[in-house]
C-alpha positions as CSV (number, residue, x, y, z in Angstrom):
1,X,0.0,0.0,0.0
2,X,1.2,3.2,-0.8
3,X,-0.1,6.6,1.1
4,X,0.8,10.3,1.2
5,X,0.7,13.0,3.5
6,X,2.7,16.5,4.4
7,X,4.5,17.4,7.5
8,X,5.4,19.8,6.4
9,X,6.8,17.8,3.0
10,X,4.5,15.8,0.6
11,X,5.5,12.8,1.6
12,X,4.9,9.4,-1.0
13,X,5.5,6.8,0.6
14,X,5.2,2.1,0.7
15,X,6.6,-0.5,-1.3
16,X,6.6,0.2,-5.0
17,X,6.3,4.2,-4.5
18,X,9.4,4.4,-7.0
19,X,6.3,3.9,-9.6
20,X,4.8,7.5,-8.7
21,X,8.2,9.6,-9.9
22,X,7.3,10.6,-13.4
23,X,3.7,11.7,-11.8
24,X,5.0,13.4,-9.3
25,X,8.2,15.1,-11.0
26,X,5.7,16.6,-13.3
27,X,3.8,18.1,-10.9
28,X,6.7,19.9,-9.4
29,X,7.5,21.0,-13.2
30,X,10.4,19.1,-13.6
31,X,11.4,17.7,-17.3
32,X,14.9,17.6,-17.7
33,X,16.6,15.7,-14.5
34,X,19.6,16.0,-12.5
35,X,20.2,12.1,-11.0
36,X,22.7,13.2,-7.4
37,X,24.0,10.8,-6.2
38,X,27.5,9.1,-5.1
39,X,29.5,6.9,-7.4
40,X,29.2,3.9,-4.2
41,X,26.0,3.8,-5.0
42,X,26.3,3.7,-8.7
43,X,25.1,0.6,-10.6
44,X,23.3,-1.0,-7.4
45,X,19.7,-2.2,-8.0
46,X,18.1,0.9,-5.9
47,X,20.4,3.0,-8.8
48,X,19.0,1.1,-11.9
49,X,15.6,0.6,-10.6
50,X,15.4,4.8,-10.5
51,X,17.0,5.0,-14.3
52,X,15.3,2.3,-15.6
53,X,11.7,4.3,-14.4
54,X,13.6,7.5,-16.0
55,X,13.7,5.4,-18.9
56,X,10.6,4.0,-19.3
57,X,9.0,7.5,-18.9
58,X,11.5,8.7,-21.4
59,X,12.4,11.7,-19.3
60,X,16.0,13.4,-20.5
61,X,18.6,12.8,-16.9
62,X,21.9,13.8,-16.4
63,X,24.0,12.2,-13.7
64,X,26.8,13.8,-10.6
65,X,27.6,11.0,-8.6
66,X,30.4,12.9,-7.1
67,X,29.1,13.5,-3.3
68,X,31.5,12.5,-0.7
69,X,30.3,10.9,2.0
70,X,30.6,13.7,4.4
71,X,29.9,16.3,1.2
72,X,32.5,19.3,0.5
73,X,32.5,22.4,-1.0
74,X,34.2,21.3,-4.1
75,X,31.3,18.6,-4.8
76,X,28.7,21.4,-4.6
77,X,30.4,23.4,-7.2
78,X,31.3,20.4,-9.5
79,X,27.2,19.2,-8.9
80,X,26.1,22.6,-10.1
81,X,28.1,22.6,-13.2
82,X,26.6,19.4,-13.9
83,X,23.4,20.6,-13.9
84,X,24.1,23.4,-16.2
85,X,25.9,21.6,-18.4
86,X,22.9,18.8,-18.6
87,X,20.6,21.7,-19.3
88,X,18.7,20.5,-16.3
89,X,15.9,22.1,-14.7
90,X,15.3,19.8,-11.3
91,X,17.0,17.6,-9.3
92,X,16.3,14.2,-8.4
93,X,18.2,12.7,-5.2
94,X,19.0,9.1,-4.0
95,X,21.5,8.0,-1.7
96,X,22.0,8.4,2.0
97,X,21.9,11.6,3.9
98,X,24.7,12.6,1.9
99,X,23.5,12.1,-1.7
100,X,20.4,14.1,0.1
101,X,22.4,16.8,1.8
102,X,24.6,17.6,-1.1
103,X,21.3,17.5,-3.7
104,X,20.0,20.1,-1.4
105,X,23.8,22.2,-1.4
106,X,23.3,22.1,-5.3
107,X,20.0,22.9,-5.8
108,X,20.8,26.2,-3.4
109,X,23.9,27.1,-5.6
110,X,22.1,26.6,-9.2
111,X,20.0,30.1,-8.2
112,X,22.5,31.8,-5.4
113,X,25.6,33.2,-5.6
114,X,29.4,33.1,-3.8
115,X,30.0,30.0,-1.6
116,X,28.1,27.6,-0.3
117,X,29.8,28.1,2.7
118,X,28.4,31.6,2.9
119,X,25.2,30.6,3.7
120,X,26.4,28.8,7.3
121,X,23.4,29.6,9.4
122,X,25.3,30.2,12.4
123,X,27.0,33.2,10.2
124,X,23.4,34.5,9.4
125,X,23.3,33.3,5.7
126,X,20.5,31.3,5.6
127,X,18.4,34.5,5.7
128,X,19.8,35.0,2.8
129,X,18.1,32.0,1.2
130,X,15.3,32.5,-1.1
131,X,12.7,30.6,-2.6
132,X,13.9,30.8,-6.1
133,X,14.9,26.9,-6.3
134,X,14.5,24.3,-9.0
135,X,12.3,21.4,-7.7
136,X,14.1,18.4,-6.0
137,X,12.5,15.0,-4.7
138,X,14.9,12.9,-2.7
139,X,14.9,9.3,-2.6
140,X,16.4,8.0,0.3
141,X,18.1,4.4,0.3
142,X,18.7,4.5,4.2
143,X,16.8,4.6,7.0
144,X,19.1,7.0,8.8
145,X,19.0,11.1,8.9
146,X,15.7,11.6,7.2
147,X,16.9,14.4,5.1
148,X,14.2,13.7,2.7
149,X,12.2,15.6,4.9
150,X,14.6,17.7,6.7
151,X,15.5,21.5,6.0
152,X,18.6,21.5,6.8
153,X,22.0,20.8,5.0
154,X,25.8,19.5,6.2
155,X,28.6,20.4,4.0
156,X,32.4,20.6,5.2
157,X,34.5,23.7,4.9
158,X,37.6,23.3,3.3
159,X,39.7,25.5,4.8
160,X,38.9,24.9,8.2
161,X,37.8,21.1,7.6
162,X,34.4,21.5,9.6
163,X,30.9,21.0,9.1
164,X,28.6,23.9,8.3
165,X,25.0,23.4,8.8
166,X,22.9,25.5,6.1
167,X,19.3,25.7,7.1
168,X,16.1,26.9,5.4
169,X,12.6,26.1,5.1
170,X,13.2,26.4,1.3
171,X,15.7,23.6,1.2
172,X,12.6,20.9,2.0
173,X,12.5,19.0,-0.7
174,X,9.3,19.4,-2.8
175,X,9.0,15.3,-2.6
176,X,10.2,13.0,-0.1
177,X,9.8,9.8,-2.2
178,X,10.4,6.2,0.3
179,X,10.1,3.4,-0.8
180,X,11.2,0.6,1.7
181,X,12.2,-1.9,-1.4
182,X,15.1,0.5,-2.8
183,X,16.7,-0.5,1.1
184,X,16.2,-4.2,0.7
185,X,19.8,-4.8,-0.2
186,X,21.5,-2.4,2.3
187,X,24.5,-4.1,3.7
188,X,24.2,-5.2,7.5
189,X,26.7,-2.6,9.1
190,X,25.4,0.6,7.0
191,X,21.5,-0.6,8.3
192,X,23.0,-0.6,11.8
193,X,25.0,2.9,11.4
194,X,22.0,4.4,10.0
195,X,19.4,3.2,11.6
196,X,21.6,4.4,15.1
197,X,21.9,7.5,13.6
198,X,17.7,7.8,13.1
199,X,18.2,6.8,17.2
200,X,20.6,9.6,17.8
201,X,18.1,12.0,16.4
202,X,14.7,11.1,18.0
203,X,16.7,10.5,21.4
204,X,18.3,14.0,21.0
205,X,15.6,15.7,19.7
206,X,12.9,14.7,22.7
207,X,15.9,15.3,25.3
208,X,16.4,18.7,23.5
209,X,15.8,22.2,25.7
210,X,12.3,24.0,24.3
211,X,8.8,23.2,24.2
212,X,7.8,21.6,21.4
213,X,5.5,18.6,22.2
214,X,4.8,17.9,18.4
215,X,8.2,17.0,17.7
216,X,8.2,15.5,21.2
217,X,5.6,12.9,20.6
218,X,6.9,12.2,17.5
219,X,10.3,11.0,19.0
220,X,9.5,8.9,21.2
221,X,7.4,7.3,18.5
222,X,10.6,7.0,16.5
223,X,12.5,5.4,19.4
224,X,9.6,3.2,19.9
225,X,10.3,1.9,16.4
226,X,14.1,1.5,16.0
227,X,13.6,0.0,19.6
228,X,12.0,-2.9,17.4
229,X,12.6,-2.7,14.7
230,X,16.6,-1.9,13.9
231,X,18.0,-5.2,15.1
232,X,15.2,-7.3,12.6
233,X,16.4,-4.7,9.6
234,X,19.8,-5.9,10.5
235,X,19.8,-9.1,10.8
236,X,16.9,-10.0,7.8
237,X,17.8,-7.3,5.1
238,X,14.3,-8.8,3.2
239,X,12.3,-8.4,6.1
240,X,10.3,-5.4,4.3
241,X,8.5,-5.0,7.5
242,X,11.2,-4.2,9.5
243,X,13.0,-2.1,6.8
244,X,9.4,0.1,6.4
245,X,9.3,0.9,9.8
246,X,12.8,1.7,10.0
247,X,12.2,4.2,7.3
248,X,9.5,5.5,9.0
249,X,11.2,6.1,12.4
250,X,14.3,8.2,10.5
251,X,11.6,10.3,8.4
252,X,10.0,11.0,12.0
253,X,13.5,11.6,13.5
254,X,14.2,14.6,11.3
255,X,11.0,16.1,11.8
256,X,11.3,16.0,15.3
257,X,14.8,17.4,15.2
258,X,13.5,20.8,13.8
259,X,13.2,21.1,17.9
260,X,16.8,20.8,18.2
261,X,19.3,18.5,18.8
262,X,22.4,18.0,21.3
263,X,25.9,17.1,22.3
264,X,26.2,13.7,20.6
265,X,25.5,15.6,17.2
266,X,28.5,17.9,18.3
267,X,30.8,15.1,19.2
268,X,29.8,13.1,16.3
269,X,30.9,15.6,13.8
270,X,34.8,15.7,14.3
271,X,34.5,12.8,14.4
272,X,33.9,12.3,10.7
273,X,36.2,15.5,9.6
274,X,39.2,14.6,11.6
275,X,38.6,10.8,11.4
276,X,36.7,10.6,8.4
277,X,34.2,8.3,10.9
278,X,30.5,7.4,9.3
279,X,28.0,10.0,10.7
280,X,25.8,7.1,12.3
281,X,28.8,4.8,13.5
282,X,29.9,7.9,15.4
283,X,26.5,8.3,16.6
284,X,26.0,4.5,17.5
285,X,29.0,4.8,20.1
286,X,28.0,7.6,21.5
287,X,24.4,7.8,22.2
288,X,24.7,5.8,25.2
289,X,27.2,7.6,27.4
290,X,25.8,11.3,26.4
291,X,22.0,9.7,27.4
292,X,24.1,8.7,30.6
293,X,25.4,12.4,31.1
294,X,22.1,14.4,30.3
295,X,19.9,11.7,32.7
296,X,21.5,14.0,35.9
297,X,19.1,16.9,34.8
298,X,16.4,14.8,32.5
299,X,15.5,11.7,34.6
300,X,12.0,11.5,33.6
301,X,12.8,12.4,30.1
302,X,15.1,9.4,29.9
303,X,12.7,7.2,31.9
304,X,10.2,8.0,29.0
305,X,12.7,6.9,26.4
306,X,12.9,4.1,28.2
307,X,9.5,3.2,28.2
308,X,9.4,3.7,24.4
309,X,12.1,0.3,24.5
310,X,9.7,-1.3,26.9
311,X,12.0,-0.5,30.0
312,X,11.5,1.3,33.4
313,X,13.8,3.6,34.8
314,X,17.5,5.3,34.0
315,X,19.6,2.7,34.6
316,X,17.5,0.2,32.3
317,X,17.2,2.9,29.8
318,X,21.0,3.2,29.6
319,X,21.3,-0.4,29.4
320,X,18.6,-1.0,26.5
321,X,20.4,1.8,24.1
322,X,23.8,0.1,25.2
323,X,22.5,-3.5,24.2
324,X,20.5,-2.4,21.2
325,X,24.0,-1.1,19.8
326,X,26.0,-4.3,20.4
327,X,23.4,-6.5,19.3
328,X,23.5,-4.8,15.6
329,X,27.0,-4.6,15.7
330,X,28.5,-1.1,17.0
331,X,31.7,-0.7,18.7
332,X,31.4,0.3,21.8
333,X,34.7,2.3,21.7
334,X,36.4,4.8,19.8
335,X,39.9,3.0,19.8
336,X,37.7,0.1,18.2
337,X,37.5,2.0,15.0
338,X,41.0,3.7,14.8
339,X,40.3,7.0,16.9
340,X,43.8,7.6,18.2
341,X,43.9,9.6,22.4
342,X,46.4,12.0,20.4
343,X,43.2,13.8,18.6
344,X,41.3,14.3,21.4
345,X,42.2,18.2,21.7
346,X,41.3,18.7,17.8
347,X,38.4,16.5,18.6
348,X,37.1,18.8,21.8
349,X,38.2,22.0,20.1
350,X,35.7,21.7,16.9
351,X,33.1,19.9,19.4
352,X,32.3,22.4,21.8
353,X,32.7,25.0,18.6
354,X,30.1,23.0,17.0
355,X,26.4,24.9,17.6
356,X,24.0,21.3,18.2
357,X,25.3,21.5,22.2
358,X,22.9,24.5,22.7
359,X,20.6,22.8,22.5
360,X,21.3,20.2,25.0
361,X,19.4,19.6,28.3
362,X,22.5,20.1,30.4
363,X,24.9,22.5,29.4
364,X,28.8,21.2,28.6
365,X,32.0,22.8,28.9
366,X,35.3,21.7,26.5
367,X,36.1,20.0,29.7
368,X,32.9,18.1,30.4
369,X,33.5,17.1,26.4
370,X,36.9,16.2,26.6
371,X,36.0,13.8,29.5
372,X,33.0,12.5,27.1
373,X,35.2,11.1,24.4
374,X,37.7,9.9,27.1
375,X,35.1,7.9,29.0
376,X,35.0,5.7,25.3
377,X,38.5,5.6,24.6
């Protein structure tokens, strides 16, 4: 069955939604494609299956499968002259969040001028964004940051070899297009990586400061769902139950995140520009020990999350994220996966620079960070 709704993004969504594309890019006035993508993902089936429906609806694509996984600078402006070059006027994603992410960097940069880097919203460029975009419906292959339905974008700054957040209502995609059979053949650890990641976000964004109880109910639904569902996606990559409801709980993770989000997000992030880490992996070893820190100020709010895994109180909270992650396979420390005690100080430097901690329940020094990362060393 396949359904569709807006929150705030028209949303198509079930097995066999791929079908809909030609319908729908013509109702956002597409005709002449850009395919984003990266070249990993190149001739997979979730790859052919969107060209061949291109194909049989004879609509003229292009192709940049040049996004990094943590996109840079330099793939924006190499995306954007592939989309004047292909005489293109819309985008279509498919990837991960960072196929997504840098679709969303391109199709900002096809109307806008200077840098992408410019429009870093804790500079104040995003108010600088307008509305004057081509369409773009994103097709995610990963049930991980829900970018399809996120307005937000992560793209690393070359000279100083962080992450910039960009972030405006405009860069929603017109249609978030999921179908749950384009993930069937996601390896194990990726599933796991991104499916902690979609944790990370519904944990952080229902532990997040303000009043939003929207977003909040909608997280713990999201919880309530990789609590279930993660470890079946994992371990059965054709259990198209388990891979639906994954998808599900990562779309509802970055709609709850509009709230906010905290300090895993801002130790997670050097994490994958010093250390080149995968944004969920990072995540995944993390969540546990930052729930651990924020449950001296949050107890309920952590109990609650705990209740959404079917447990009762902090400790068993702690101890249900913690086994949820070794069961699908993350390392529970950082030396696991080559993270060397001699980057710690680059680590803590661009962490407590990083703006997600705001956000967080209880606030946290450099030092109170340092001793974060050390704790999983």
């Amino acid at each position: 069955m396949v359904v569709r709704f807006s929150f705030p993004t028209q949303i198509v969504f079930g097995e066999g939604a791929l079908a809909a594309l030609p319908e729908l890019l013509d109702a956002c006035g597409g005709t002449r494609v850009l395919v984003v993508t990266d070249r990993g993902l190149v001739g997979l089936p979730p790859f052919a299956a969107l060209i061949q429906r291109l194909d049989e609806a004879q609509i003229p694509h292009a192709l940049f499968d040049g996004v990094h996984p943590n996109p840079k600078a330099a793939d924006v402006v190499a995306g954007v002259e592939a989309y004047h070059v292909g005489d293109a006027d819309s985008i279509i994603s498919i990837g991960g969040g960072s196929a997504i992410d840098g679709a969303k960097a391109i199709q900002l940069m096809t109307t806008h001028g200077g840098s992408v880097i410019d429009y870093d919203d804790a500079l104040g460029g995003s108010d600088a964004i307008t509305d004057n975009l081509p369409p773009h419906i994103a097709i995610p292959t990963t049930a991980g940051t829900g970018s399809e339905v996120g307005r937000s974008t992560v793209i690393t700054d070359p000279e100083t070899n962080t992450k910039k957040v960009i972030f405006s209502p405009f860069l929603i995609p017109d249609v978030a297009l999921i179908d749950p059979q384009l993930m069937r053949t996601l390896p194990p650890p990726i599933t796991a990586a991104t499916g902690m990641d979609a944790l990370a976000h519904n944990v952080e964004a229902y532990l997040a400061l303000g009043l939003h109880p929207m977003c909040d109910a909608i997280a713990l639904e999201g919880v309530r769902r990789v609590a279930r569902y993660l470890a079946r996606a994992v371990e059965s990559g054709d259990d198209m139950e388990a891979r639906s409801e994954m998808a599900l709980a990562s779309m509802m993770g970055a709609v709850a995140f509009q709230k906010g989000l905290g300090v895993c997000h801002s130790l997670a992030h050097p994490l994958s520009t010093i250390c080149g880490m995968h944004h969920g992996l990072a995540n995944g070893i993390l969540l546990a020990n930052v729930v651990r820190f924020n449950a001296e100020v949050v107890p309920d709010r952590v109990t609650a999350i705990g209740r959404a895994f079917g447990v009762d109180g902090v400790e068993a909270t702690l101890r249900a994220i913690d086994e949820l992650a070794q069961r699908v396979g993350i390392p529970r420390k950082l030396t696991d996966v080559g993270v060397s005690p001699s980057q710690l100080q680059a680590l803590a430097d661009q962490a407590i620079a990083d703006g997600c901690h705001q956000s967080n329940p209880r606030p946290v020094s450099r030092e109170q960070i340092v001793a974060l990362y050390q704790a999983l060393f």
